[in-house]
Backbone as JSON Lines, residues from 0, in Angstrom:
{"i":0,"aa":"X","n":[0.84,-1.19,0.0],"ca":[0.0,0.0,0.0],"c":[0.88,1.25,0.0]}
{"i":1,"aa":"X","n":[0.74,2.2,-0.99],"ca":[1.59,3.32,-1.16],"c":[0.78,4.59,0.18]}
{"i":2,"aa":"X","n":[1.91,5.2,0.14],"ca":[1.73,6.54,1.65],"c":[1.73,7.93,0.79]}
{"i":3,"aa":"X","n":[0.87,8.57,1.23],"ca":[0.87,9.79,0.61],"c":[1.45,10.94,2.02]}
{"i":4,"aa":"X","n":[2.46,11.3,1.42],"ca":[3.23,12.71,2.72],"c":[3.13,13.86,2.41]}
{"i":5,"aa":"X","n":[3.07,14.38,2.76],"ca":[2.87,16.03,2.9],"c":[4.51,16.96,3.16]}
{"i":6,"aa":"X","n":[4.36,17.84,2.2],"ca":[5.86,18.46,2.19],"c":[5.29,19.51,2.17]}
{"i":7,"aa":"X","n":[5.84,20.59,3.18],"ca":[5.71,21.9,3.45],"c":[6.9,23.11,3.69]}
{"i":8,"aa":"X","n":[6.88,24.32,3.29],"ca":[7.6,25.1,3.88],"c":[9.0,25.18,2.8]}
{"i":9,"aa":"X","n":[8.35,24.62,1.19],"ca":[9.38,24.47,0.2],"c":[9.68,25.96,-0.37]}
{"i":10,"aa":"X","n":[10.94,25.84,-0.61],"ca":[11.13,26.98,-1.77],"c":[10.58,27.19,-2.76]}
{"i":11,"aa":"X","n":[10.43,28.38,-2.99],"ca":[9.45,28.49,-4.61],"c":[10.15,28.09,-5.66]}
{"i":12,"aa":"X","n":[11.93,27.86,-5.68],"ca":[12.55,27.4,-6.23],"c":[12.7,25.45,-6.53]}
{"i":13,"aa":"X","n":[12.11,25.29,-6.11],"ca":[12.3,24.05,-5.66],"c":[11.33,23.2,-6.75]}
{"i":14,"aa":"X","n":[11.56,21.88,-7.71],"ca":[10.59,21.5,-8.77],"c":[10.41,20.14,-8.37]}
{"i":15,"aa":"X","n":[9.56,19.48,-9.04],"ca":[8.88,18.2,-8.84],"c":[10.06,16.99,-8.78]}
{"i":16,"aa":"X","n":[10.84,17.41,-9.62],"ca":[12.14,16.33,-10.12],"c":[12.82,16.77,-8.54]}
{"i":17,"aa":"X","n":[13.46,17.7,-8.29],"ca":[14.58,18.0,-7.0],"c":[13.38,17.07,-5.67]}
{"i":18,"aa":"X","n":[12.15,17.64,-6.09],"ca":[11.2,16.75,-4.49],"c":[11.86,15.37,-4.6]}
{"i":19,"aa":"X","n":[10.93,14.94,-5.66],"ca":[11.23,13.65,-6.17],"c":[13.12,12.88,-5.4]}
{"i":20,"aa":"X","n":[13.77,13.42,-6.23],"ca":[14.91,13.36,-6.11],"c":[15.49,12.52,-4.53]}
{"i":21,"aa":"X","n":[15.11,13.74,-3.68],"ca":[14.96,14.05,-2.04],"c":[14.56,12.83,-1.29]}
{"i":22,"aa":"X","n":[13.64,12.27,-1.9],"ca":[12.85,11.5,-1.31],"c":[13.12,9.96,-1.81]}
{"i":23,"aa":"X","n":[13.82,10.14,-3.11],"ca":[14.01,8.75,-3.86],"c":[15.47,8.0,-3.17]}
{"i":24,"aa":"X","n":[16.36,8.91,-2.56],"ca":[17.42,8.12,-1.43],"c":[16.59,7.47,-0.44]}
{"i":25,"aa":"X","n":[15.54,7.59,-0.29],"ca":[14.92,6.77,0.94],"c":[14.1,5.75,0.26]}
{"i":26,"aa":"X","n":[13.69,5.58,-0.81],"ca":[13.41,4.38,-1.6],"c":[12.97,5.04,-2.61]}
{"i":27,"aa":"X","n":[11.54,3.77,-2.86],"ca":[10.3,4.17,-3.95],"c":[9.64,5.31,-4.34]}
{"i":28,"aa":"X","n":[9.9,6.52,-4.87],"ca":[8.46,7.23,-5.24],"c":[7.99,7.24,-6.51]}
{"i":29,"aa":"X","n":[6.38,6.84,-6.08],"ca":[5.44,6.64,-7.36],"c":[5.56,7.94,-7.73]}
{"i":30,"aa":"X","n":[4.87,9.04,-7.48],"ca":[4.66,10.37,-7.75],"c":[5.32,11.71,-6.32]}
{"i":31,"aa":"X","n":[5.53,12.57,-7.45],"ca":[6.33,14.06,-6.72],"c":[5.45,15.32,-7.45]}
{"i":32,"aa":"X","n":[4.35,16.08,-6.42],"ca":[3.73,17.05,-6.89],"c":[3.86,18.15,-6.13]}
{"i":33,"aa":"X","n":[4.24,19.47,-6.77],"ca":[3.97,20.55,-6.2],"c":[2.76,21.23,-6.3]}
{"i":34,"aa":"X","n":[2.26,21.72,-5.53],"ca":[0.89,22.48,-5.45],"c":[0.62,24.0,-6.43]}
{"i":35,"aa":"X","n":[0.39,24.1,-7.2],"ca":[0.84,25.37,-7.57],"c":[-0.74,26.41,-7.47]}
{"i":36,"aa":"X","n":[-0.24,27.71,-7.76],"ca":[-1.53,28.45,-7.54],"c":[-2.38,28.24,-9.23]}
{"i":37,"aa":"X","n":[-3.65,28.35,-9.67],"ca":[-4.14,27.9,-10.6],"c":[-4.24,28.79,-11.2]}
{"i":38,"aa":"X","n":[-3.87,30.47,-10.83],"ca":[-3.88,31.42,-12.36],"c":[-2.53,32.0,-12.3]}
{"i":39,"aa":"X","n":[-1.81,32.34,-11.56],"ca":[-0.44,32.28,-11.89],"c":[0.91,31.35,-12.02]}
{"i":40,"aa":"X","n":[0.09,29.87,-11.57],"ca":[1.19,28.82,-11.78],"c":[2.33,28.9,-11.11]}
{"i":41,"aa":"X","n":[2.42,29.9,-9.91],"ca":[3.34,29.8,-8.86],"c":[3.17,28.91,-8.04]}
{"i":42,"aa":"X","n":[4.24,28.69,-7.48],"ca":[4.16,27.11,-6.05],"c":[3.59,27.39,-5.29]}
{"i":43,"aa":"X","n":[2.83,27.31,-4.16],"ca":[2.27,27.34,-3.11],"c":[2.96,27.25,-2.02]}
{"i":44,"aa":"X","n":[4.34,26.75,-2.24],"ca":[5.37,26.34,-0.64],"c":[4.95,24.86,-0.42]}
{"i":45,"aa":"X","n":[3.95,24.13,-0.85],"ca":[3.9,22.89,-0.44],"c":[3.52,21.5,-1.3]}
{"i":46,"aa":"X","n":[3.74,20.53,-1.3],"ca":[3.03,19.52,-2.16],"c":[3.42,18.25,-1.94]}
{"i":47,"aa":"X","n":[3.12,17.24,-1.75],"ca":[2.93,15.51,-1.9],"c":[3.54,14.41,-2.49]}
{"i":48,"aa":"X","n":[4.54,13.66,-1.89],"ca":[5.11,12.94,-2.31],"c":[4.12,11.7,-2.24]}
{"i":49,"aa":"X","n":[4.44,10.37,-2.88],"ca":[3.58,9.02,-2.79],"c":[4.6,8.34,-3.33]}
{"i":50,"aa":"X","n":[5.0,7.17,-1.92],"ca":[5.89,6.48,-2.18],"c":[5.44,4.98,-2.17]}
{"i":51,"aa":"X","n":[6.18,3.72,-1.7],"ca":[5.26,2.75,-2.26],"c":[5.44,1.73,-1.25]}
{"i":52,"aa":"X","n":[6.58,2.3,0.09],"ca":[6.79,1.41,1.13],"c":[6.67,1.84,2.47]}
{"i":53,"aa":"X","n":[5.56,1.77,2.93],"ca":[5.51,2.23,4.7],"c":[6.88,2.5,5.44]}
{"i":54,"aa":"X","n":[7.37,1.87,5.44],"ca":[9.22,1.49,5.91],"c":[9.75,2.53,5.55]}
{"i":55,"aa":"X","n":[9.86,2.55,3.95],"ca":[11.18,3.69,3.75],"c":[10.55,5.17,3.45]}
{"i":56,"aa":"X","n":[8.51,5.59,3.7],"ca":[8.11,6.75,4.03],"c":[8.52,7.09,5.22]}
{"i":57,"aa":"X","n":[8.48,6.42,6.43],"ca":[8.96,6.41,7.48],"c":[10.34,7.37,7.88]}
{"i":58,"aa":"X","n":[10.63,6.1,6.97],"ca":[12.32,6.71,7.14],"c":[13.12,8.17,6.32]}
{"i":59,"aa":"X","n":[11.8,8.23,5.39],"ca":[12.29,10.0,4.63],"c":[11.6,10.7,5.49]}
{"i":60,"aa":"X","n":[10.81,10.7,5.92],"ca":[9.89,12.0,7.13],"c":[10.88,11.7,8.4]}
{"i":61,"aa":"X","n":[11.29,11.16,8.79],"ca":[12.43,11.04,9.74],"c":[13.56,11.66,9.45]}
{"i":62,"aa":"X","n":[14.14,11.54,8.36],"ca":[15.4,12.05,7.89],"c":[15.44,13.62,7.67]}
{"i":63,"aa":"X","n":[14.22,14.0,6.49],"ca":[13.73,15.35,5.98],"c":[13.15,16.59,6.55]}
{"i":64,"aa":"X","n":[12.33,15.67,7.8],"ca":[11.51,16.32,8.41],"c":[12.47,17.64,9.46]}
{"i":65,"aa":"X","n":[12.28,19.01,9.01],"ca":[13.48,20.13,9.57],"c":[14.66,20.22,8.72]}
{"i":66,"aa":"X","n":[14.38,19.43,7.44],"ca":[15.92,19.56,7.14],"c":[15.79,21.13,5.97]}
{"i":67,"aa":"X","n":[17.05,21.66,6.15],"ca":[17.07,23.02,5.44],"c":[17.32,22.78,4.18]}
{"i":68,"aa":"X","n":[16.57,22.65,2.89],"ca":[16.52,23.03,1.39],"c":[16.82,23.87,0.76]}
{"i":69,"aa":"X","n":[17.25,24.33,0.27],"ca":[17.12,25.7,-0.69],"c":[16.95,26.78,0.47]}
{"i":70,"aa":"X","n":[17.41,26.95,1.47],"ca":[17.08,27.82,2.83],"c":[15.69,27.98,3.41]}
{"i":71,"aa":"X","n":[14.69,26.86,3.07],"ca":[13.75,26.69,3.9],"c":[14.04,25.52,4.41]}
{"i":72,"aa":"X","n":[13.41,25.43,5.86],"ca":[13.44,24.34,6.4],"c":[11.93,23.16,6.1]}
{"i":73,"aa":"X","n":[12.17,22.25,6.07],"ca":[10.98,21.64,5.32],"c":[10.1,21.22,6.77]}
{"i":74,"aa":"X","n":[8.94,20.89,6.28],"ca":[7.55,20.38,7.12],"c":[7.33,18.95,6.43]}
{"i":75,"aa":"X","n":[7.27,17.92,7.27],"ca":[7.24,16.56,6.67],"c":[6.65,15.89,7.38]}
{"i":76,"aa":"X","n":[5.62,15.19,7.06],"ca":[4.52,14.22,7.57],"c":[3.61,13.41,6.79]}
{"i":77,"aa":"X","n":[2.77,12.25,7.22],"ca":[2.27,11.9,6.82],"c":[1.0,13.07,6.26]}
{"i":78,"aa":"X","n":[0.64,12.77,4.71],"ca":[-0.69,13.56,4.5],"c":[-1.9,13.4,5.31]}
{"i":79,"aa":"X","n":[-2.5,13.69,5.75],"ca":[-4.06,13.71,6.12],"c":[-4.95,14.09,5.56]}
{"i":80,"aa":"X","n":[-5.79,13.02,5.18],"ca":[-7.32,13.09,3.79],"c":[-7.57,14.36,4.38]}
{"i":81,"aa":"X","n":[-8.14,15.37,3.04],"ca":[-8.83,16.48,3.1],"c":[-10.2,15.95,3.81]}
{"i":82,"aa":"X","n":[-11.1,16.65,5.22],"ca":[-12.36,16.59,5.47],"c":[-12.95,17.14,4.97]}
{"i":83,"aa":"X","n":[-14.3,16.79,4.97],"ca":[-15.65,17.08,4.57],"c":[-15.37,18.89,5.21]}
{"i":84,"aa":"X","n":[-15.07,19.11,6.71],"ca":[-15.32,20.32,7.04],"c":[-14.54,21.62,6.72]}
{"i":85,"aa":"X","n":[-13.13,20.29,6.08],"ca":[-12.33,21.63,5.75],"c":[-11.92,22.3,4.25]}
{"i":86,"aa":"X","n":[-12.53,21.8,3.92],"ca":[-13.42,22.32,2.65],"c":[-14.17,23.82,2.8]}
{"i":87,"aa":"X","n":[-14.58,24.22,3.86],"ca":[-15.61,25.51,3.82],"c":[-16.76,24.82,3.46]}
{"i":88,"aa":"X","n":[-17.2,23.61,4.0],"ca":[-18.26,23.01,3.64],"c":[-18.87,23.4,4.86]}
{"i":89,"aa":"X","n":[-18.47,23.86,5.91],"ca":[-19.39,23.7,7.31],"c":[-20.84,24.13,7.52]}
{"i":90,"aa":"X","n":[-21.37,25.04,6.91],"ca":[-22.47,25.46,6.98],"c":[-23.47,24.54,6.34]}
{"i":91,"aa":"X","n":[-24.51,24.92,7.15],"ca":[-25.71,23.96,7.31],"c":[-26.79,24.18,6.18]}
{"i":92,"aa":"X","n":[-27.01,23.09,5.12],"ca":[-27.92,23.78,4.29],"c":[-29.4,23.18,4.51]}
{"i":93,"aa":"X","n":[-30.14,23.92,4.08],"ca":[-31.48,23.41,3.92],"c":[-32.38,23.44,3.02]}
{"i":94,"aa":"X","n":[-32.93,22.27,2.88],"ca":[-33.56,22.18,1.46],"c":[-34.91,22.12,1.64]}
């Protein structure tokens, strides 16, 4: 079962291949995405690795997690499914 992680606090310099890269000394990655904004196509500072072994996700969020990049220090964790509430879905509708 592949792990989806969460990478935060990236340089705007920083591209899918260098994530990728980062993360591929610690094994498998299926996919390396940066988040970008949708009308200027700038990075967001954050985006999602998906690797393909519990074990060696483990062991890159261990390794990565604080480590200084491109002079940001990175944010590394497991992803957590988007909720229903955090969406801006919270309000109550009625039909």
């Amino acid at each position: 079962m592949s792990v989806n992680i969460y990478v935060g606090n990236l340089s705007y310099d920083m591209t899918e291949g260098k994530l990728g890269e980062l993360f591929a000394v610690h094994g498998s990655v299926t996919s390396a995405k940066i988040i970008t904004d949708q009308y200027s196509g700038r990075s967001k500072g954050f985006g999602f690795i998906e690797m393909k072994d519990a074990k060696e996700a483990d062991n890159a969020i261990k390794d990565l997690n604080g480590k200084n990049i491109l002079n940001r220090e990175m944010k590394v964790n497991i992803a957590k499914p988007k909720s229903f509430e955090s969406r801006g879905n919270d309000r109550k509708r009625s039909y």
